[in-house]
C-alpha positions in Angstrom: 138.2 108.2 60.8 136.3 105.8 62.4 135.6 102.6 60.7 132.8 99.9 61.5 133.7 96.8 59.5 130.7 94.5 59.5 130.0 90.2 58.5 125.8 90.5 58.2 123.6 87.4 59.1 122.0 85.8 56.4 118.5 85.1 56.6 118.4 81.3 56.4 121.6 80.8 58.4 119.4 80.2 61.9 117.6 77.9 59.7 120.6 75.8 59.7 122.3 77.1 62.8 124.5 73.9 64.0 124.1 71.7 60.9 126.6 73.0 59.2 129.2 73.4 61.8 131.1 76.2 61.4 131.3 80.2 62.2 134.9 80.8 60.7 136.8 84.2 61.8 135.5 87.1 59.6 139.1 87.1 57.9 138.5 89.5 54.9 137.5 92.0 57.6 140.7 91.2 59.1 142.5 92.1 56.2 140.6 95.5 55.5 141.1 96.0 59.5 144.4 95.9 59.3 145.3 97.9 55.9 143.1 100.5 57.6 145.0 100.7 61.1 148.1 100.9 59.4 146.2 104.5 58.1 145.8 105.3 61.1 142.2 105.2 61.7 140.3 103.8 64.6 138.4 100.0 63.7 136.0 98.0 64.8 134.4 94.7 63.9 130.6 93.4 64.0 129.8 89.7 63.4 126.3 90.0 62.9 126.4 86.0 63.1 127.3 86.0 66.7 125.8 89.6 67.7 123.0 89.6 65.6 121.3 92.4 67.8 123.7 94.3 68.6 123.3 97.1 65.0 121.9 99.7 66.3 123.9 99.7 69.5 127.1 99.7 68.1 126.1 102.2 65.6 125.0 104.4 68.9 128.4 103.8 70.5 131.0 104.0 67.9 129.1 106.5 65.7 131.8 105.2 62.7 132.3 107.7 59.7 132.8 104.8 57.2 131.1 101.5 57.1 132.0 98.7 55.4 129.8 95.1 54.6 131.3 91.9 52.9 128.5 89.9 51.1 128.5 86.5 49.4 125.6 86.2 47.3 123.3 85.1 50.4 124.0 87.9 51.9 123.0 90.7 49.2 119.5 92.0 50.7 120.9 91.5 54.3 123.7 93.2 53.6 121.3 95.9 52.0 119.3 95.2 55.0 122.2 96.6 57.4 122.8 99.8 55.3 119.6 101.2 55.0 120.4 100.6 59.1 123.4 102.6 59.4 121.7 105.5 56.9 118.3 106.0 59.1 121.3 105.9 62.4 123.9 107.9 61.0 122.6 109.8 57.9 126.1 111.3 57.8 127.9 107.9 57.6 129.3 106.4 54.1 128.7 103.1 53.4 131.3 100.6 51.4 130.1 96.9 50.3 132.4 94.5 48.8 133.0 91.0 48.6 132.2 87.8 46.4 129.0 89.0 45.2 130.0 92.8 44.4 132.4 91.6 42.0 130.6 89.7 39.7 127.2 91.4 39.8 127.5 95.1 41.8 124.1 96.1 40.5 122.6 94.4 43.0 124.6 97.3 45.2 123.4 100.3 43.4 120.9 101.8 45.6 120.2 104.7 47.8 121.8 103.4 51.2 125.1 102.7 49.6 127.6 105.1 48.4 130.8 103.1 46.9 131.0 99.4 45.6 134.6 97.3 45.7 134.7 94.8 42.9 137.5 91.8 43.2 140.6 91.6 45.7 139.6 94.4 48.2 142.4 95.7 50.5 143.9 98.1 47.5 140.9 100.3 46.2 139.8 100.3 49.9 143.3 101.7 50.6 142.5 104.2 48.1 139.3 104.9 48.9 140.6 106.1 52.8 143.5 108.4 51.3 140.9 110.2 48.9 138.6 110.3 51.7 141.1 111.7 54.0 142.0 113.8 51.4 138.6 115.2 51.1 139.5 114.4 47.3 137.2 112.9 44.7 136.9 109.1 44.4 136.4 108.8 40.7 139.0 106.8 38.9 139.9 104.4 41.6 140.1 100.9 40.3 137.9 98.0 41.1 135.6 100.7 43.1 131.8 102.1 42.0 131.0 105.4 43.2 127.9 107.6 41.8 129.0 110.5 39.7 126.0 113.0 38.8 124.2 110.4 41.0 124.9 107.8 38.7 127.2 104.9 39.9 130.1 104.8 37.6 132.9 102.0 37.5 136.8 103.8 38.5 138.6 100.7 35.8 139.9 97.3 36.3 141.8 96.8 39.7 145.4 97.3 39.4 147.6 94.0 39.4 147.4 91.9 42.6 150.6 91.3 44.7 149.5 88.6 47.7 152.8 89.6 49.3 151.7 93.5 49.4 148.4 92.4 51.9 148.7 93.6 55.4 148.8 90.7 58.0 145.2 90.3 59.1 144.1 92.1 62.4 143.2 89.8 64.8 143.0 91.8 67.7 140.1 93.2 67.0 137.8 90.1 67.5 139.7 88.9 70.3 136.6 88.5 72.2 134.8 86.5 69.9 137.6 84.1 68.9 136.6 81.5 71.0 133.2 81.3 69.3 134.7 80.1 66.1 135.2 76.5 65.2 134.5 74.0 62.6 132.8 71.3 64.0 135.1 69.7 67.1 137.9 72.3 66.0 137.3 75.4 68.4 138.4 77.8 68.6 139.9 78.0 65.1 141.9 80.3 62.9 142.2 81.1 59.1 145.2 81.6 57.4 145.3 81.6 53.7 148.8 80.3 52.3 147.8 80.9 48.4 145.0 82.5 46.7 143.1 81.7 43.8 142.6 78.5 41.6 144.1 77.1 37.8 141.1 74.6 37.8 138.3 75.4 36.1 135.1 73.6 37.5 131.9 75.0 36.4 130.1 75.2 39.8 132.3 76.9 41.0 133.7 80.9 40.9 136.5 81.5 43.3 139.1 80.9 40.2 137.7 83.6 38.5 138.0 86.1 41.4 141.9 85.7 40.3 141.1 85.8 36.7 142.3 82.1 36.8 145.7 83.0 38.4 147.3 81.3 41.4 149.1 83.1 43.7 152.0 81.8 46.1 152.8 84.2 49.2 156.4 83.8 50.5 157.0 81.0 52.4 158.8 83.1 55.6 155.5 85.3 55.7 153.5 82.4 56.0 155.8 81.0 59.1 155.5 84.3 60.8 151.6 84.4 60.8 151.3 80.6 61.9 153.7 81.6 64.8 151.9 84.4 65.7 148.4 82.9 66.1 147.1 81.7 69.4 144.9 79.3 68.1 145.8 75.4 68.5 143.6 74.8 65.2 144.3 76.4 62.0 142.6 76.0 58.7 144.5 76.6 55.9 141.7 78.6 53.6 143.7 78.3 50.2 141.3 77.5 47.4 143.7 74.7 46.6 146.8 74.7 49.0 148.5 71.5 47.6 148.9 72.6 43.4 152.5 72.8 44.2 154.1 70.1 45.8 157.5 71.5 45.7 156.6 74.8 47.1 154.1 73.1 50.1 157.2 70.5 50.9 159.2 73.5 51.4 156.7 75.0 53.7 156.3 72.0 55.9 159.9 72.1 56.6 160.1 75.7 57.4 157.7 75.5 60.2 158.7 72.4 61.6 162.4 74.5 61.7 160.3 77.0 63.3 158.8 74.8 65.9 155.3 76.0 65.2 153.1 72.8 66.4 149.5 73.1 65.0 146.5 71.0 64.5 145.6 71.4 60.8 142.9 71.4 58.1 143.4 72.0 54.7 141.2 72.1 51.2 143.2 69.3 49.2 141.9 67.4 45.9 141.8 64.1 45.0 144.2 64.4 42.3 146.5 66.8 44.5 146.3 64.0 47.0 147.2 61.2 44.6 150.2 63.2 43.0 151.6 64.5 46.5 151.3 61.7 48.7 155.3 62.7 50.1 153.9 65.7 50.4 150.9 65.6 52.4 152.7 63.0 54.4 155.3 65.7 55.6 152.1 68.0 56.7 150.9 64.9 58.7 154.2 65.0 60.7 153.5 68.9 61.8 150.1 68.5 62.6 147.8 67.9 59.9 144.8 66.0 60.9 142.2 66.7 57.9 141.2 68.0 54.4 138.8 69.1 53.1 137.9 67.6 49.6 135.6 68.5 47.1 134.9 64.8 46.2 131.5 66.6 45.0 130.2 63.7 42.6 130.0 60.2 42.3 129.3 59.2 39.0 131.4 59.7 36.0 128.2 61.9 34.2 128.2 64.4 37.0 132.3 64.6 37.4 132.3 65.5 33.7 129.2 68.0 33.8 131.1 69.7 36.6 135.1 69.7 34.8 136.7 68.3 37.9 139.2 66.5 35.8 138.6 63.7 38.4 137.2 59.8 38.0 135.7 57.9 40.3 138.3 55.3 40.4 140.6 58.6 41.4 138.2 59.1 44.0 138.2 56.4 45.8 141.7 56.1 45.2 141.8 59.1 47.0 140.2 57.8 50.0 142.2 54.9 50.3 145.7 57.1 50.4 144.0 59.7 53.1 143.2 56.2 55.1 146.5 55.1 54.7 148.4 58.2 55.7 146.3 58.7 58.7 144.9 61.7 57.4 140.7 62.1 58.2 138.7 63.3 55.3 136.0 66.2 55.4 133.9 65.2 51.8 132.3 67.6 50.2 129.0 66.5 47.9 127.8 68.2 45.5 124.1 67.2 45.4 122.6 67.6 41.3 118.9 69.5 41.2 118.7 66.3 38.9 119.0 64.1 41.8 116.1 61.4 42.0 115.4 59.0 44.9 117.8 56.2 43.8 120.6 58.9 43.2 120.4 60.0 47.1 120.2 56.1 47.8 123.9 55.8 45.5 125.2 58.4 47.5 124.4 57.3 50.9 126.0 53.9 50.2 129.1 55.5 48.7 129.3 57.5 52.1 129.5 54.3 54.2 130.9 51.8 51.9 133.9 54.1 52.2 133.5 54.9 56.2 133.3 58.9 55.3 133.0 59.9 58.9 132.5 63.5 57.8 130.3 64.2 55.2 129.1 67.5 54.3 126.5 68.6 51.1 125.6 71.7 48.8 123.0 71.9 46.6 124.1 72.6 42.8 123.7 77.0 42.8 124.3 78.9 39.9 126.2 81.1 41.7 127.5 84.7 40.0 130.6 83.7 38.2 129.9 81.1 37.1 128.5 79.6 33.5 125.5 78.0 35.6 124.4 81.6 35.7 125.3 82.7 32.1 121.1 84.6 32.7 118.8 84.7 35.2 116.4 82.3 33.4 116.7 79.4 35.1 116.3 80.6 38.4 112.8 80.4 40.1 112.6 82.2 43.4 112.7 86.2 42.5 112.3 88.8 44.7 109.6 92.2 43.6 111.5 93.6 41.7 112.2 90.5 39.5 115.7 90.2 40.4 116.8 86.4 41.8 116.2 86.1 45.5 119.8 85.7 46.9 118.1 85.1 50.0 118.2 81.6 48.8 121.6 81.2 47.0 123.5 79.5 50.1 123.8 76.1 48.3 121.6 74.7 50.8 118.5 75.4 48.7 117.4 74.5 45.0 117.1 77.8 43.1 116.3 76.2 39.4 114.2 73.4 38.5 114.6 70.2 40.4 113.6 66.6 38.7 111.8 65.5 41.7 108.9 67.6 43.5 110.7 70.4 45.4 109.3 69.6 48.7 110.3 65.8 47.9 113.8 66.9 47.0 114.6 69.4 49.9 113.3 66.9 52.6 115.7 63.6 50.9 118.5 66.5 51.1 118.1 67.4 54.7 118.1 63.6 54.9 121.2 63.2 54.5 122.5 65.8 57.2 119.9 64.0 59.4 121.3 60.5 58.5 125.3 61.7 59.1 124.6 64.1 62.2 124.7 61.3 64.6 128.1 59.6 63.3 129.5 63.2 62.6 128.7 63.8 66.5 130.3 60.3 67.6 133.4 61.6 65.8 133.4 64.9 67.8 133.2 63.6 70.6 136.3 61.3 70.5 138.1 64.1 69.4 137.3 67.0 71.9 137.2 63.6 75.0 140.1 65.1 77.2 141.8 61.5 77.5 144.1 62.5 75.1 146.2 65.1 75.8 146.4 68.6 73.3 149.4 69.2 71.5 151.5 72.0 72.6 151.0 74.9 70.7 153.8 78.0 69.7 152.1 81.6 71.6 154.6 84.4 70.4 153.4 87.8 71.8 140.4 88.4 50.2 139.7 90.1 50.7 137.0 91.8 51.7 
C-alpha cells in the first residue's frame, strides 16, 4: 500500500510563528513510518507546518491508499480539516487519526471523513491495522483502534501491554529534506530522540503520565547508543517526559556513549527535584555534551506549586537554578501562567525571571487539556464551536479557554507581554550561540507514538 503520513498546521500556529521557537521533527510519524516500511509498504511524510500548501498536490502525486493524521488537541478540526481533504481527492482512500487527543476524547474523530481512530501508544494497533488491511480482513477487535461497525464506530479493547524496546527505530529518511528546517530556537537543525517514555508524577495540568497509565518506561541503554550514533544531527533533544527519574540508569547511559564516542550538543526535560537529587549525574551529561534543560519551573508561589502537585517548593526552585548555574548547565524555564493571574502576579513573575538571570524563558497558559482533572466536563470552558463542542482551535496553551480574573483582552495582551519583554534577551542569547567564533563540536555521522 501506499501510505501518506501527515503533521496538520494548526490554525493559530502562524499567529505565533517565531515566538515560540521551535518546529521539532514530526517523530511519532517517524515511528509509524518505520513500523510500516518494515511491512513493506511505500511512505511518505507531509509537515503541513513547513508545506502548508502542498495537500492537494501531494494527494495528486502519491495518490496514498492509507492516510494517517496525528493531532494534539489544537489540531482536532484541522486535522478534521485535512480529511475531509483527502476524501473529496481520493474518495477511495482510508483515513487513520491518532495521537494525544484521540486517546482521551476520540469522539471528536467520529465523523464521516474518517474511517478508524488509534487510542494511546500507536505503532501496535497501526501494525495491526496494515496486516488486516492487507489481509482484506475485518478490523474489528483490534485493540486501542475505533472502526464503525454497522456504521457505528465501535472500540476493538484496551491496547495490549506496551514494550518500548518492541518500537521500530524511527524513520528518518523520509524527511531528509526538511531536516534542516527543524530547530529550537539557536539549535538547528535538531533531532528527537526519546530515551524513556511516560511519567510517575502526577501534576494536574498536565496529561502525558496518563498516556502510560502512570508507568515509566526505560528502553535499553545499547538501543539508545545506537540511535544517538546514527543521527546526523549535531543537536539532539532528549524528548523523555522526565529523562533524569533514574539516576542510576542515566549515569550508566552517559558512560556508554562517551565509550561510544558519540559527541552531541544536548537538551533535555529535567526537574528541579531531579536536578537537586542527581547533581553527579547531570554533571556526567555535561561532560558529553549537554548544554540545556528544559524545566518545568511552572510556578512561583507556594499556592500555585500546590494547586498544580509538582511536589516542588520555591526554595527547591531556586535551589535549582543555583546548581544548573553552578554546573555550567543553561536553563530553558517553563511558566505556567494561572487564568487567575492579576497585574501584580505578571509583575512577581517578571522579577523572578531576572532576579535569577533566566536567559530563556518560555510561558503556557493554564489549559484544561483532555486528560487531565482540569477537564473533569466541559463546563468551564468558554469558546465552543456550533455544535457546542469546546473549540480546540484554541487549546494550544497559548490562549485562556475558561474564565480569566482580569478582562480577557487585559490578560492576553500582559501575557504576550512577557514574550515581548524576553524576545530581545532570548535573541541576544542566540546570537552568541550560533556566532561562528567558536568552533562546533565534532559530531559522530555513521552511515509515541503516533
Amino acid at each position: 500500500m501506499r501510505i501518506l503520513l501527515i503533521w496538520p498546521l494548526a490554525s493559530t500556529e502562524p499567529e505565533w510563528n517565531a515566538d515560540l521557537g521551535a518546529i521539532s521533527e514530526p517523530l511519532s510519524l517517524e515511528y509509524l513510518a518505520s513500523a510500516a516500511r518494515l511491512r513493506g509498504h511505500e511512505v511518505r511524510i507531509l509537515d503541513l507546518r513547513l508545506h502548508p500548501d502542498d495537500l492537494e498536490s501531494v494527494l495528486g502525486q502519491f495518490r496514498p491508499d492509507l492516510v494517517g493524521v496525528t493531532a494534539y488537541t489544537m489540531h482536532v478540526l484541522a486535522a478534521l480539516a485535512v480529511c475531509r481533504t483527502v476524501r473529496a481527492n481520493l474518495p477511495n482512500a482510508r483515513t487513520v487519526i491518532g495521537g494525544h487527543h484521540a486517546t482521551f476524547l476520540p469522539e471528536d474523530f467520529f465523523a464521516a471523513e474518517i474511517d478508524y481512530v488509534v487510542c494511546g501508544e500507536g505503532v501496535g494497533p497501526f501494525r495491526q491495522l496494515l496486516h488486516r488491511l492487507e489481509a482484506d480482513a475485518p478490523v474489528a477487535g483490534i485493540g486501542g483502534l475505533w472502526s464503525r461497525i454497522d456504521g457505528k464506530f465501535a472500540s476493538g479493547g484496551p491496547e495490549a501491554p506496551f514494550e518500548v524496546d518492541s518500537l521500530p527505530l524511527p524513520d528518518r529518511t523520509l524527511t531528509g529534506a526538511d531536516r534542516a528546517s527543524y530547530f529550537i530556537d539557536w539549535m538547528r537543525p535538531i533531532a528527537l530522540v526519546r530515551t524513556t517514555v511516560g511519567c510517575p508524577f502526577r501534576c494536574n495540568f498536565c496529561s502525558l503520565w496518563q498516556l502510560m497509565g502512570g508507568r515509566y518506561y526505560m528502553r535499553a541503554i545499547d538501543a539508545v547508543v545506537a540511535e544517538l550514533a546514527e543521527i546526523p544531527e549535531e543537536f539532539v533533544f532528549l524528548v523523555d517526559d522526565e529523562a533524569f527519574i533514574n539516576g542510576h540508569r542515566m549515569r550508566e547511559l552517559a558512560a556508554a556513549i562517551a565509550a561510544a564516542g558519540v559527541r552531541k550538543r544536548l537538551f533535555a526535560y529535567c526537574r528541579i527535584d531531579s536536578l537537586l537529587r542527581n547533581r553527579d549525574v547531570l554533571a556526567a551529561w555535561r561532560d558529553i555534551g549537554l548544554e540545556r534543560i528544559f524545566v518545568g519551573i511552572d510556578a512561583i508561589t507556594e499556592k500555585d506549586l500546590g494547586e498544580y502537585r509538582k511536589k516542588t517548593r520555591l526554595s527547591q526552585i531556586e535551589e535549582g537554578i543555583r546548581a544548573a548555574e553552578e554546573l555550567g548547565i543553561e536553563i530553558f524555564a517553563q511558566f505556567v501562567v494561572n487564568t487567575d493571574y492579576e497585574p501584580r502576579d505578571f509583575r512577581r513573575l517578571v522579577k523572578f525571571i531576572e532576579h535569577h538571570r533566566i536567559r530563556f524563558p518560555t510561558f503556557t497558559v493554564l489549559t484544561p487539556l483532555p486528560g487531565t482533572e482540569l477537564l473533569a466536563d466541559f463546563e468551564s470552558v468558554l469558546p465552543r464551536q456550533a455544535n457546542g463542542r469546546p473549540d480546540w482551535d484554541q487549546f494550544d496553551c497559548q490562549h485562556a479557554v475558561t474564565r480569566t480574573r482580569m478582562p480577557l483582552q487585559e490578560f492576553h495582551d500582559a501575557y504576550r507581554a512577557l514574550y515581548r519583554r524576553f524576545r530581545d534577551r532570548s535573541g541576544e542569547f542566540r546570537a552568541q550561540h550560533t556566532a561562528p567564533a567558536e568552533p562546533a563540536i565534532e559530531t559522530t555521522r555513521k552511515a509515541s507514538s503516533w
